[in-house]
C-alpha positions as CSV (number, residue, x, y, z in Angstrom):
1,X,9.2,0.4,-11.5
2,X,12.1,3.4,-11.3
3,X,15.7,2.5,-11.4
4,X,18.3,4.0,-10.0
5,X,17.9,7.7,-9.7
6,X,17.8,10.9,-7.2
7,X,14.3,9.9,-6.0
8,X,15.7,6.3,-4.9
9,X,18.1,5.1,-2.5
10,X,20.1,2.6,-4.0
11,X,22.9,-0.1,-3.1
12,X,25.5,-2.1,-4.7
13,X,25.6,-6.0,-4.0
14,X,28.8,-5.9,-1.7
15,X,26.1,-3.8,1.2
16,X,22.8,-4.5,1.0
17,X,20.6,-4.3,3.6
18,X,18.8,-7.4,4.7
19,X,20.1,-9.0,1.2
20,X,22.6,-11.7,0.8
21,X,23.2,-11.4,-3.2
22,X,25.2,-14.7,-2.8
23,X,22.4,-16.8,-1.5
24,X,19.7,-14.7,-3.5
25,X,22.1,-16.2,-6.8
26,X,21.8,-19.5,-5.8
27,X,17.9,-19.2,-5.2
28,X,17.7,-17.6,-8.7
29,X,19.4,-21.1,-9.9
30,X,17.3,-23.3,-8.3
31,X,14.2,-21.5,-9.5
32,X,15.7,-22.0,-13.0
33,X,15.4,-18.9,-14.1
34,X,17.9,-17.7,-16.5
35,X,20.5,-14.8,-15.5
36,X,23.7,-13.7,-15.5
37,X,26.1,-13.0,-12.8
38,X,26.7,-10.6,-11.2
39,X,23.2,-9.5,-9.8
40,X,22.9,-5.9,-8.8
41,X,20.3,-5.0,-6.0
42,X,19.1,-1.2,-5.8
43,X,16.6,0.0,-3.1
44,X,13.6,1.2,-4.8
45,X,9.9,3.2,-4.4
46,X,9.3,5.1,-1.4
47,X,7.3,2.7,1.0
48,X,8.5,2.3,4.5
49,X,7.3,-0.6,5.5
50,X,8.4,-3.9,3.3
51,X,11.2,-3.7,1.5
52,X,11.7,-3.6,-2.2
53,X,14.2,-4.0,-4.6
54,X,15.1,-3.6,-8.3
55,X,17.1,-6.9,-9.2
56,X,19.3,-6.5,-12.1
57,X,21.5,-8.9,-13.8
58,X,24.1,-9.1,-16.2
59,X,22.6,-8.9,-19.4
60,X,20.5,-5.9,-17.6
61,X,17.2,-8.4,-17.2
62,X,14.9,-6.8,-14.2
63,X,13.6,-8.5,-11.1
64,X,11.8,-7.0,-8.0
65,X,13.0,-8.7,-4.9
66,X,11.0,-7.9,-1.3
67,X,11.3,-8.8,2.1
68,X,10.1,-7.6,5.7
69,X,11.4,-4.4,7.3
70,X,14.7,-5.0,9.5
71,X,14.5,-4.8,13.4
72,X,11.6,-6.0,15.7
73,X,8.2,-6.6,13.4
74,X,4.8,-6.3,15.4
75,X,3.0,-10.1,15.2
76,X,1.6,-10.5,11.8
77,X,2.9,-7.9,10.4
78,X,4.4,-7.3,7.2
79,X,3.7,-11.1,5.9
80,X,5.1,-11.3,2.6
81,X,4.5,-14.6,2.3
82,X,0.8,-13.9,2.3
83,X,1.3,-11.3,0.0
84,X,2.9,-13.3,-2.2
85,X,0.1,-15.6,-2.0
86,X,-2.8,-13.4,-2.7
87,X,-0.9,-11.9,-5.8
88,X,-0.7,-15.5,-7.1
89,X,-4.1,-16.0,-6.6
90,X,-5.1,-13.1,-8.5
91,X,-3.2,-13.9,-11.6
92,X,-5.8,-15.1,-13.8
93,X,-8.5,-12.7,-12.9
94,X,-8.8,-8.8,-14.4
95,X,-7.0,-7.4,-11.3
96,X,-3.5,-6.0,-12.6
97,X,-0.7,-7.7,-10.5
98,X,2.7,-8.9,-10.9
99,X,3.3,-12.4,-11.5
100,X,5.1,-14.0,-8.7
101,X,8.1,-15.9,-9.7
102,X,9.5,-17.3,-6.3
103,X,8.7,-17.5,-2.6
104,X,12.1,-18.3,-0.2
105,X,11.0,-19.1,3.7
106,X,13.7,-21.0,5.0
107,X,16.2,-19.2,7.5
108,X,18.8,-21.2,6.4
109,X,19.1,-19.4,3.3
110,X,17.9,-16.2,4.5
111,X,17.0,-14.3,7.8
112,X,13.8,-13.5,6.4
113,X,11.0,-14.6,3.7
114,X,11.8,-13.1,0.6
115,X,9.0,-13.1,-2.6
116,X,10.6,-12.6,-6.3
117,X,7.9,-10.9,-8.8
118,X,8.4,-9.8,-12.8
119,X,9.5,-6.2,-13.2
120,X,5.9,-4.5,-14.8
121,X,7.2,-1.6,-16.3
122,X,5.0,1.6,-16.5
123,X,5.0,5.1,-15.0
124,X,5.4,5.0,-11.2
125,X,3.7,8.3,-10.1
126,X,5.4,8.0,-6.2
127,X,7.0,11.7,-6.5
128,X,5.4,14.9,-7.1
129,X,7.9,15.2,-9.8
130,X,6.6,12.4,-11.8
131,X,3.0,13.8,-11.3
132,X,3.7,17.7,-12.1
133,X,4.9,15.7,-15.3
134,X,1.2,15.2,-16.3
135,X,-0.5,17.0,-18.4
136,X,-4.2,17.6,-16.7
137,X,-5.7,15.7,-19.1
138,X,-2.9,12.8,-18.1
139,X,-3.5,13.2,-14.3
140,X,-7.8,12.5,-15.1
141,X,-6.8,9.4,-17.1
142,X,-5.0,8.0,-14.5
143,X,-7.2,9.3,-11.5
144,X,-10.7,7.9,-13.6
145,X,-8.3,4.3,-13.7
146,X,-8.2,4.2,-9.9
147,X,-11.6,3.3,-8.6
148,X,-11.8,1.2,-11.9
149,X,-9.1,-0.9,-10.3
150,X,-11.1,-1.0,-7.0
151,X,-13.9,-2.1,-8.2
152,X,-12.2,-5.0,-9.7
153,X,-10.7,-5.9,-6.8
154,X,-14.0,-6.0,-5.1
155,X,-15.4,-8.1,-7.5
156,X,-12.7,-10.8,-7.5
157,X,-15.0,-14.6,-7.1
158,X,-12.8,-15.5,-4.0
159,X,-14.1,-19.0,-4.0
160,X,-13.1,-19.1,-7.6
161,X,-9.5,-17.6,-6.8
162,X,-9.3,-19.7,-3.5
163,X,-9.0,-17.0,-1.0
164,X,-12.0,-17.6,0.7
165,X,-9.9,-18.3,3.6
166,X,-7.4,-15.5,3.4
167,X,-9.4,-14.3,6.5
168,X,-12.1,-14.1,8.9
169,X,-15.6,-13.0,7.5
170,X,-16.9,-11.4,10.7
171,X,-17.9,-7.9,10.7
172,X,-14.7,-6.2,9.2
173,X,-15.3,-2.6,11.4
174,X,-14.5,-4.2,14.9
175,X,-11.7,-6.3,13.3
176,X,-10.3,-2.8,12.3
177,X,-10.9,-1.0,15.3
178,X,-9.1,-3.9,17.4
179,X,-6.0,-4.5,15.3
180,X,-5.1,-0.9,14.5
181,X,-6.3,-0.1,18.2
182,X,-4.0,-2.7,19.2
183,X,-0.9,-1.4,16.5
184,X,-1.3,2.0,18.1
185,X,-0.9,1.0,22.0
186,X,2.4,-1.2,20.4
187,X,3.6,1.5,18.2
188,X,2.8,4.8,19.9
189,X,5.8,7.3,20.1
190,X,3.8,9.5,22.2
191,X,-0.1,9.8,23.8
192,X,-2.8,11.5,21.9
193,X,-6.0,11.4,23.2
194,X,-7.9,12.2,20.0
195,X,-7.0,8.7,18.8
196,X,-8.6,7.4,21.7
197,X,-11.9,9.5,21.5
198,X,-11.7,9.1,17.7
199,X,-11.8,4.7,18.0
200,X,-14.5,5.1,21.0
201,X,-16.6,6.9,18.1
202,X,-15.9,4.5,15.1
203,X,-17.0,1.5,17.5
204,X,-20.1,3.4,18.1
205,X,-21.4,4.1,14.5
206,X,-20.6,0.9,13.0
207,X,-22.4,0.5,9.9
208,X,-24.2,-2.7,8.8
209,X,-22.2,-5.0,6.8
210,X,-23.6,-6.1,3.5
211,X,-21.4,-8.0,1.5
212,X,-18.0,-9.8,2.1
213,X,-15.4,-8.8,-0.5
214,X,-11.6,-8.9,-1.5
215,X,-10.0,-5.6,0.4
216,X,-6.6,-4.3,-1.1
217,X,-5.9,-2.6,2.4
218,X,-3.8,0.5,1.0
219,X,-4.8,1.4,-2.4
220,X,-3.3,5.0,-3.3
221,X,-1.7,6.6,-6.5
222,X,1.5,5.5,-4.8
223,X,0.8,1.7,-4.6
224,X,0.1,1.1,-8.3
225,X,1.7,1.2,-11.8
226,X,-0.1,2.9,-14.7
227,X,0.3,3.3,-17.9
228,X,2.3,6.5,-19.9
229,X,-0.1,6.3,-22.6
230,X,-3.2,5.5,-21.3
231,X,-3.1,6.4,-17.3
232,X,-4.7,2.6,-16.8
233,X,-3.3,0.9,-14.1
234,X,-1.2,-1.9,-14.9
235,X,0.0,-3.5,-11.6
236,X,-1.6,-3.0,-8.2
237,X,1.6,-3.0,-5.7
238,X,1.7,-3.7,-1.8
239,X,-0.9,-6.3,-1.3
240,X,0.6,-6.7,2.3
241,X,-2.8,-5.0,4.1
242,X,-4.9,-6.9,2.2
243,X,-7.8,-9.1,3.8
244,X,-11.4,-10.2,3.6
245,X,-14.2,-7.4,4.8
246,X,-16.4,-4.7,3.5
247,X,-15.0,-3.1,0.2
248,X,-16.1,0.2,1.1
249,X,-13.0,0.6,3.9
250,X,-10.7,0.3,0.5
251,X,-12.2,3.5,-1.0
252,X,-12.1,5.2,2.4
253,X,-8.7,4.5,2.9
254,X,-8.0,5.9,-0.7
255,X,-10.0,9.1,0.2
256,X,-7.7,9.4,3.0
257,X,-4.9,9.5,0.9
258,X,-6.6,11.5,-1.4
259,X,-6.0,15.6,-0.2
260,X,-7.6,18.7,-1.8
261,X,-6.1,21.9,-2.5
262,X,-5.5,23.8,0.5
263,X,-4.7,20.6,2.8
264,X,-1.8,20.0,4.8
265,X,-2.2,16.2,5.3
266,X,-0.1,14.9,2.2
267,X,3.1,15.5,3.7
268,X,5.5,15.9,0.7
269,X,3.0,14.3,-1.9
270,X,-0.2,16.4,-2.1
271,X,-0.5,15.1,-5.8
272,X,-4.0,14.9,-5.9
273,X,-4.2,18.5,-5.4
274,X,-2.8,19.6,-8.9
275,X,-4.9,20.7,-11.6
276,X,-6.5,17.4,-13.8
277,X,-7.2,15.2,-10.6
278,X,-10.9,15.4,-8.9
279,X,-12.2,16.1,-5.9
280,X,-12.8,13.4,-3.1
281,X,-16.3,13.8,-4.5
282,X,-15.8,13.0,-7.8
283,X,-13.6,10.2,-7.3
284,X,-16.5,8.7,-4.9
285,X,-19.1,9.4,-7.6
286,X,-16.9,7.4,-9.9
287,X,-16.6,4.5,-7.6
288,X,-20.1,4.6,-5.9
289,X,-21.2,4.8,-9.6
290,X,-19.6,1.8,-10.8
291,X,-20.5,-0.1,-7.7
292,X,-24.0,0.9,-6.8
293,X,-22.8,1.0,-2.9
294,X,-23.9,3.2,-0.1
295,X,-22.5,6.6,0.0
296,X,-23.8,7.3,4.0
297,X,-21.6,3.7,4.9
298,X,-18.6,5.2,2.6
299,X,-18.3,8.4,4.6
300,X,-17.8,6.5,8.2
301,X,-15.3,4.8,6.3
302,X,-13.5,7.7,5.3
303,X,-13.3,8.6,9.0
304,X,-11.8,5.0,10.2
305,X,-9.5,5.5,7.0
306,X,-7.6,9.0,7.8
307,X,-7.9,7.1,11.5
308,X,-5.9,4.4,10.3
309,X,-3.5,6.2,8.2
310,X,-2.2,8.7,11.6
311,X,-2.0,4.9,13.1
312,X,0.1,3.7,9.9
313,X,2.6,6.8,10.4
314,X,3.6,7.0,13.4
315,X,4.3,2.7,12.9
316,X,6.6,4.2,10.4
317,X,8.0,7.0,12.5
318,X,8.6,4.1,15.6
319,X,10.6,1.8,13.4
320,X,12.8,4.8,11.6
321,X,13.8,5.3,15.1
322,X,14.2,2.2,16.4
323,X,16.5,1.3,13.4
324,X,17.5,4.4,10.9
325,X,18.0,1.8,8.0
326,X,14.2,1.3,8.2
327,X,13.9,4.8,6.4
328,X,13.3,5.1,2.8
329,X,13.3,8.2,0.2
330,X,10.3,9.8,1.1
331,X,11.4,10.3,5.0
332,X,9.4,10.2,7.7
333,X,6.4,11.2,8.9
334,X,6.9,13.9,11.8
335,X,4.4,14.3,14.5
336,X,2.9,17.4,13.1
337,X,1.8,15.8,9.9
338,X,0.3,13.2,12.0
339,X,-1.5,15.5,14.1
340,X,-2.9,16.7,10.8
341,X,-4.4,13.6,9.8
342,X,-6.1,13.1,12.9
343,X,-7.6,16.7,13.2
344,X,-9.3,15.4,9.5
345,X,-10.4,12.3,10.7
346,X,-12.2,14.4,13.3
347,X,-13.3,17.0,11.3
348,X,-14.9,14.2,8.8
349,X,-16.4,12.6,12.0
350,X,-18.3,15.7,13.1
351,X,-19.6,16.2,9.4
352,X,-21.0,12.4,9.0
353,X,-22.3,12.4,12.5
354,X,-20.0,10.0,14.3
């Protein structure tokens, strides 16, 4: 995970926001865990919606702290309890996650649920900085790594890890379509049509489901930790999306992160347009590959991916302006980036026939 640097916002312990480093000490006591005083909290990575932060004692030893978003969260939303508990539930399997040290829920102690993981350190590849840093060869290392990582994922035994519960097993394309549907009418800044053609479409050409699988829920080059020797991933971040459905959604969701030379939809991180990273094509040769899944069922889920993703944004451009402390390093999505998206989405669902 980075420090503290020009790519992160950071804090000292007397004004943190949504931390009480007095209580958080305490709760480090009672979990036994051996540390120093005084801790040191720094805002850290780029995401916008749960927060994180780089713990440090003393004697310099590294946590990562996170807890909910500040203001008014949507129902459900941003659960890091549940994250906690899937990450827990994945530690013995091949799937590369941080151990979780501690879960606080009690309002007493603190206004919000709060989840303490081990700090994986490893190249964190969040800034286009960090990627022109690559060498080609470095960028395909890390890029073949990613649907690798997927693929895992998708074949976690979720009897075996007890998350066969984690969620419901009916078909996960009209679970998709209602709760984003529903995020956008809640979350809206504005009206835009095209969203509203674009989910009458995706509930029309609903695949068939075959198979019932772990689902990461927003697996991009941003949400994991690799390796500055190898490019393997190390830790899979940001399991707050996560759920039960059909693991094809995960790689169209990653397609829909992942832009091509040429395309404005990557706001300031078009990272998968440098030389050394493959095309959207390759990457879903590499995964349908590995997988043996349907490439026809993959391309509707590349639509309902960049779908979801305008959704996602302009959730993060409502709660940077209902409360400014929301924002993080890597801004906010304006309304022109997110009419981007949605004229992909589009575009995707006129060449698939949706």
């Amino acid at each position: 995970m980075p420090g503290c640097s020009g790519r992160v916002r950071c804090s000292v312990a007397e004004d943190v926001a949504g931390i009480d480093p007095a209580a958080i000490e305490k709760w480090f006591t009672a979990l036994g865990l051996e540390h120093t005083a005084p801790l040191r909290f720094d805002r850290i990575g780029l995401g916008q919606s749960n927060l994180t932060y780089l713990v440090r004692d003393g004697a310099d030893r590294r946590w990562v702290l996170r807890r909910p978003p500040l203001g008014h969260l949507l129902a459900s939303a941003h659960d890091v309890v549940r994250e906690a508990r899937i990450m827990a539930a994945l530690a013995p399997t091949d799937v590369p996650v941080p151990a979780v040290l501690g879960v606080l829920d009690d309002p007493a102690v603190s206004e919000a649920a709060l989840v303490l993981m081990e700090f994986v350190d490893g190249q964190v590849l969040d800034t286009m900085p960090a990627v022109e840093a690559l060498t080609p060869a470095q960028r395909a290392a890390v890029a073949t790594s990613l649907p690798r990582t997927l693929s895992r994922i998708h074949a976690v035994d979720l009897d075996a890890v007890g998350l066969a519960d984690l969620a419901s097993h009916q078909p996960y394309a009209a679970r998709q379509l209602r709760r984003w549907g529903g995020q956008w009418e809640h979350s809206r800044t504005r009206d835009r049509p095209e969203i509203d053609d674009l989910t009458r479409r995706l509930a029309a050409a609903i695949p068939e489901q075959r198979e019932v699988t772990l689902v990461h829920g927003d697996f991009h080059l941003r949400n994991v930790i690799t390796s500055p020797t190898t490019g393997a991933v190390v830790a899979a971040l940001d399991w707050e999306l996560s759920t039960l459905g059909d693991p094809l959604a995960d790689m169209g969701s990653f397609l829909a992160y992942w832009v091509e030379p040429g395309e404005d939809t990557g706001g300031d991180f078009p990272a998968s347009a440098l030389p050394g990273f493959p095309t959207r094509a390759e990457m879903s040769r590499l995964y349908l590959d590995q997988t043996g899944r349907d490439p026809a069922a993959l391309r509707y889920w590349h639509t309902l991916g960049l779908w979801k993703l305008a959704i996602i944004a302009e959730g993060v451009l409502r709660r940077a302006q209902d409360d400014p402390r929301n924002k993080a390093a890597a801004g906010t999505p304006t309304p022109e980036r997110i009419d981007a998206v949605i004229h992909q989405a589009r575009t995707v669902a006129d060449e698939a026939g949706i």
